[in-house]
N, C-alpha and C positions, 0 to 999 in steps of 0.2 A: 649774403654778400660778405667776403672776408674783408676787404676792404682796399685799400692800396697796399703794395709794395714797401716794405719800409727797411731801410740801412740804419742798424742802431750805430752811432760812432762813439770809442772810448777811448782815451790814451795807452791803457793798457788791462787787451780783457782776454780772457777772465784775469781778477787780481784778487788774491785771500781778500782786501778790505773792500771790495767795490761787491760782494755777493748778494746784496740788494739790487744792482744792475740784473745778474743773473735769474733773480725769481722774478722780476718788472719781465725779461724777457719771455721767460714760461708763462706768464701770465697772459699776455697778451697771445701768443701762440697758442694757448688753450681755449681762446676766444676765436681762435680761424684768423688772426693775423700772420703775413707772410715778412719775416723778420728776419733780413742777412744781417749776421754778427761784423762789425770790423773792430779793428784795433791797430791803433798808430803804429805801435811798436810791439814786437811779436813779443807775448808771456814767455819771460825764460822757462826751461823745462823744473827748474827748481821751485818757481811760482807754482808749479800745479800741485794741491795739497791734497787734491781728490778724484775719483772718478769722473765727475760731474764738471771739474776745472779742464780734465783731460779732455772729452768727451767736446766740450764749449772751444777748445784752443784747436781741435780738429776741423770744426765747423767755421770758424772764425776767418775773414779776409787782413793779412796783415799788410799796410801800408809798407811798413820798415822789418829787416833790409828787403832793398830792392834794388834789381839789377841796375845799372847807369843806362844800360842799353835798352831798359823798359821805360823808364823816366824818359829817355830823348822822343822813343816811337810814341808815349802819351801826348805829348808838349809837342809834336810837330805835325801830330794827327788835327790838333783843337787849334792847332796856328794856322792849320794850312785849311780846314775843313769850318772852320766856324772864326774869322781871324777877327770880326768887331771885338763877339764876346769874347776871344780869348784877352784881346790887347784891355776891356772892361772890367776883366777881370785879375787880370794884373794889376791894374790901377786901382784896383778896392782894396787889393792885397797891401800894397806901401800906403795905403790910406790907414791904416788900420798899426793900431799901437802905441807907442812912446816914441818921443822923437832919437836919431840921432841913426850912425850908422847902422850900429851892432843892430838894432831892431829892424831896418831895413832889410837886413840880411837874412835874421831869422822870417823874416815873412815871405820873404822870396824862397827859403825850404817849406814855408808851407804851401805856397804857392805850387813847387815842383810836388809834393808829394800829394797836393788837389787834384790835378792833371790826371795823376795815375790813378786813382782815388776811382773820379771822374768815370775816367773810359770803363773800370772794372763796374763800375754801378750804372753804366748806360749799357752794360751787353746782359746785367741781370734784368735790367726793365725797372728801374728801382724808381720811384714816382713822388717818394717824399725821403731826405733825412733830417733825422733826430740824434744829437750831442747831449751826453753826459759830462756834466762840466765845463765851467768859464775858461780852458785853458786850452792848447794842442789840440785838445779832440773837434770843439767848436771852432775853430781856426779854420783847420782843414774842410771839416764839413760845410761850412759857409761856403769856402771858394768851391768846393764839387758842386754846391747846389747852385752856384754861381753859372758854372762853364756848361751844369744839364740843366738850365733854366728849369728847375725843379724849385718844390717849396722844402723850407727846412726852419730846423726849431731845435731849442736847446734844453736841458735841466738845470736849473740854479740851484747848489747848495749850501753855498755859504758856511761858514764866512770868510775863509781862508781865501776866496774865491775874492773876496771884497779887498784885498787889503794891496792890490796892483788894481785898481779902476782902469788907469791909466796903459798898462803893461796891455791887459785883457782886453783893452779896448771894449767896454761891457757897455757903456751907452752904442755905439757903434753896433753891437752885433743885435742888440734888443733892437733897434732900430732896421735892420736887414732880415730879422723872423719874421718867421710868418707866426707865433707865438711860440711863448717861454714859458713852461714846467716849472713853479716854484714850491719847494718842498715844505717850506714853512712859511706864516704868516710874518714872520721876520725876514726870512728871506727877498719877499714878494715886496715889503715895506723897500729892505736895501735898496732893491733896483728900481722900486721908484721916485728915489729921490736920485738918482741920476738920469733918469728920462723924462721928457715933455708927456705932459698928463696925456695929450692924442694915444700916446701910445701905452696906457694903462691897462686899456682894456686886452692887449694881447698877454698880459699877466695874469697867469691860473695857477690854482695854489692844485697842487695834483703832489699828494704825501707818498714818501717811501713806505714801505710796508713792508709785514711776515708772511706765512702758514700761520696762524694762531695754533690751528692741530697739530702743528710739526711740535709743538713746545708742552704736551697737554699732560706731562711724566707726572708723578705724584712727589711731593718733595719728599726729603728724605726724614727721617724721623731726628729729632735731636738730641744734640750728642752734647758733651762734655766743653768741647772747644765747638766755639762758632766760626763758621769760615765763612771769609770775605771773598771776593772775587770779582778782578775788573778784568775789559778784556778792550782791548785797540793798540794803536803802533805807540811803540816805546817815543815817542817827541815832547820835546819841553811842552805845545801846546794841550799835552793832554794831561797834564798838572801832578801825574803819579808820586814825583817827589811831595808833595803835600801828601798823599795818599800813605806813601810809607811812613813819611812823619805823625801822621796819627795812628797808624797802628803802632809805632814807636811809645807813643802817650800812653795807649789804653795797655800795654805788656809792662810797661812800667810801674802802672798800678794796678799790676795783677787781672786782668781782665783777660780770661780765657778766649784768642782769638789769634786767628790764623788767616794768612793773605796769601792769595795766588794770583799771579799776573800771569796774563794770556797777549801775545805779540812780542811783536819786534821791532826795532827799529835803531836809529843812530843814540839813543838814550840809554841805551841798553847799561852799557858797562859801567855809565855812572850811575846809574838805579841799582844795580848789582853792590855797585859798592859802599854808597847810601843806606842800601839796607846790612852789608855786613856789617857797617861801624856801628849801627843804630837799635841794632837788632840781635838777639840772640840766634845760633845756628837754627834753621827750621821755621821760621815765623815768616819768610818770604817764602814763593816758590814762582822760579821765572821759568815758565813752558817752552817759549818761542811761539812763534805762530803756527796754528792750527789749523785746520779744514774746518768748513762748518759743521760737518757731524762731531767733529770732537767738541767743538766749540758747545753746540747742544747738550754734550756727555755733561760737559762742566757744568752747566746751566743746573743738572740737575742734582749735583754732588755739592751744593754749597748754599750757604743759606741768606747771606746776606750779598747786596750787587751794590757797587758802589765806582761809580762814573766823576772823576774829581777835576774837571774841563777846567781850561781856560777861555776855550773858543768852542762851538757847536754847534749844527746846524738841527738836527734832529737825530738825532744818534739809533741808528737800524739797530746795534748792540743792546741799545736800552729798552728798546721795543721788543726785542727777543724772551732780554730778562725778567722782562713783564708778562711777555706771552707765558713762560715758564710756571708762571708764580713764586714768583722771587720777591721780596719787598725788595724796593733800590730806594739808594742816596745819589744825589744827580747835585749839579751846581744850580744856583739861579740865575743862568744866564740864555741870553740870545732865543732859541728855538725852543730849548729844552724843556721850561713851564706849558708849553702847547703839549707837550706830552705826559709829565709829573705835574701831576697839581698836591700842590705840600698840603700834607696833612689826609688825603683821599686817598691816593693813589702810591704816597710813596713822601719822602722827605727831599726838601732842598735846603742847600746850605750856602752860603756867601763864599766863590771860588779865592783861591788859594788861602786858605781859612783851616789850618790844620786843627786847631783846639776847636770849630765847631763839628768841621767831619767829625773828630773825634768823638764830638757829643751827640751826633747824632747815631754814630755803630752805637756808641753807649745805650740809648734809649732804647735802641732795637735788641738788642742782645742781651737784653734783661727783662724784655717783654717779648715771648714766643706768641704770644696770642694778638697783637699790634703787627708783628711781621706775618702771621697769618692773614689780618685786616687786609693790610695794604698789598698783599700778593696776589689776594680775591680779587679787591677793588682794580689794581693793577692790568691784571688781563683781562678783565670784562672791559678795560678802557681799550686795550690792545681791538681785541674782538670787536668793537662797538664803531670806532677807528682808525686804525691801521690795520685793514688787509691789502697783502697787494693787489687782490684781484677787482676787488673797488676802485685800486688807481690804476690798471690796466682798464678798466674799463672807461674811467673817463680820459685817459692817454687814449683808447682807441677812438674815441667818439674825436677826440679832439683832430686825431689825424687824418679821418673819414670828412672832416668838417673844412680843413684846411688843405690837405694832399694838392699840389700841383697850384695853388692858388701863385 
């Protein structure tokens, strides 16, 4: 039995940072789940970094753009053909969010863009969906599961996600699933302290995961200089500027070591130039964003991984660099101890704390035999788990269990 039908919904998929979304999907598909891709808004052609992004953005239903003249034939099909639940489900729409007009407004586009959503998931036979993300993607998939009187469910993963309650209206949609996907035990904590305990039990901790094989390279032999290597989108919340300012420390007093950032984002140009004032030529190297095979290449060309958060919910990059054998330095915050346990598996350091990152690459990069330690222990935590086929499989049990309820 494959099981139901299911519409994964994402704001925008495939997306270089969302490629944990992409193996959850292969996952479950390699189990006989029957999984239509959508995406709010269609992946620019620049977003595609791979075959595998190309391949996903073919297959994928895009909500956005859509014709005016498809939006009217959806919205007068469900007015005229089902008109309670239609006018039911407009009213959960303006129920939903922060007060005042502006939010009104945008809920009324997600409203039009459900409709369409809707009709294209009632002529596939689609019998449950599932939201990645507190934001647009769960918006719209609530009201489609609304107007096809179908059951639907979301993934939490924090904590960016937490920081609009109110905007997201996140008691609200916990309250309207049929259950909710939470990635980490922090996560799963967040949202219940914004709902009434009754509905506790629709919270399940169902973790992101790798391939642990995909990652199984032998490291490389060691060299001269030690090389660092973080990899996510260039934004204040992912604390980089700390990150260059310790490598800043350790070149200053001579310490053989070199750093390479991997992504992009709005930070970019003042990281760029943080590191020219701070840095001699050569001791940064900014990539841009890459595909996950490149991403992979890297994994296995660099010896030390080094993740310097201010916020995180369980970081799929950090599990990769683990699956690797990589020793990592991580912060100690939010989700991320569910995965580094300091001193086993890897080190943690108190976030925005340059002088301790710093001591901490210190200790690793003068011990080759400690970054061997924790690279073993590392991925045998990876393997042990985080696979994704472990959370494909309890996502499937989960959907098989709830579908249509």
């Amino acid at each position: 039995m494959n099981g139901p039908r299911l519409a994964y919904v994402v704001a925008e998929y495939p997306k270089v940072s969302h490629t944990f979304v992409m193996r959850e999907i292969e996952a479950l598909r390699a189990l006989g789940a029957t999984v239509d891709t959508v995406s709010i808004r269609r992946t620019p052609e620049s977003g595609l970094l791979s075959d595998a992004d190309r391949r996903a953005a073919a297959e994928t239903f895009a909500v956005l753009p859509a014709p005016p003249a498809a939006v009217v034939r959806a919205h007068a099909r469900w007015a005229l053909r089902r008109p309670r639940r239609y006018v039911r489900t407009l009213a959960l729409a303006l129920r939903m969010g922060g007060p005042g007009p502006r939010n009104r407004l945008w809920q009324l586009f997600y409203f039009a863009e459900a409709a369409l959503l809707a009709a294209e998931l009632q002529r596939r036979g689609t019998e449950h969906v599932h939201a990645h993300f507190i934001n647009v993607a769960s918006s719209v998939a609530m009201l489609s599961a609304a107007l096809l009187q179908r059951s639907w469910s979301f993934t939490v993963h924090g904590p960016l996600e937490f920081d609009d309650v109110r905007g997201h209206a996140i008691p609200d949609k916990v309250r309207h699933a049929t259950f909710v996907a939470c990635i980490s035990d922090y996560a799963r904590a967040q949202v219940m302290r914004l709902v009434e305990p009754e509905h506790w039990d629709k919270l399940h901790i169902v973790r992101c995961g790798v391939e642990p094989e995909r990652y199984g390279a032998p490291r490389r032999s060691p060299a001269a200089t030690v090389e660092l290597l973080s990899v996510g989108r260039l934004a204040q919340e992912k604390g980089f500027a700390v990150l260059i300012a310790a490598v800043a420390e350790l070149v200053r007093a001579g310490e053989p070591v070199r750093l390479t950032l991997v992504g992009d984002g709005p930070e970019r140009a003042a990281l760029e130039a943080l590191a020219q004032r701070e840095l001699p030529p050569g001791a940064v190297t900014f990539t841009g964003a890459l595909g996950a095979s490149e991403v992979t290449a890297r994994l296995t060309e660099a010896d030390i991984f080094c993740l310097p958060s201010f916020a995180e919910g369980i970081p799929v990059v950090l599990m990769e660099a683990m699956a690797s054998g990589m020793p990592v330095i991580a912060t100690q915050i939010m989700g991320i101890p569910e995965l580094v346990r300091h001193g086993e598996t890897g080190l943690l350091v108190p976030p925005g704390r340059h002088e301790a990152l710093a001591a901490a690459v210190r200790r690793l990069l003068r011990d080759p035999a400690l970054r061997l330690q924790y690279g073993q222990a590392g991925r045998a935590a990876v393997v042990a788990s985080f696979d994704v086929r472990e959370a494909a499989a309890t996502l499937r049990g989960l959907f098989a269990a709830h579908a249509s309820r």
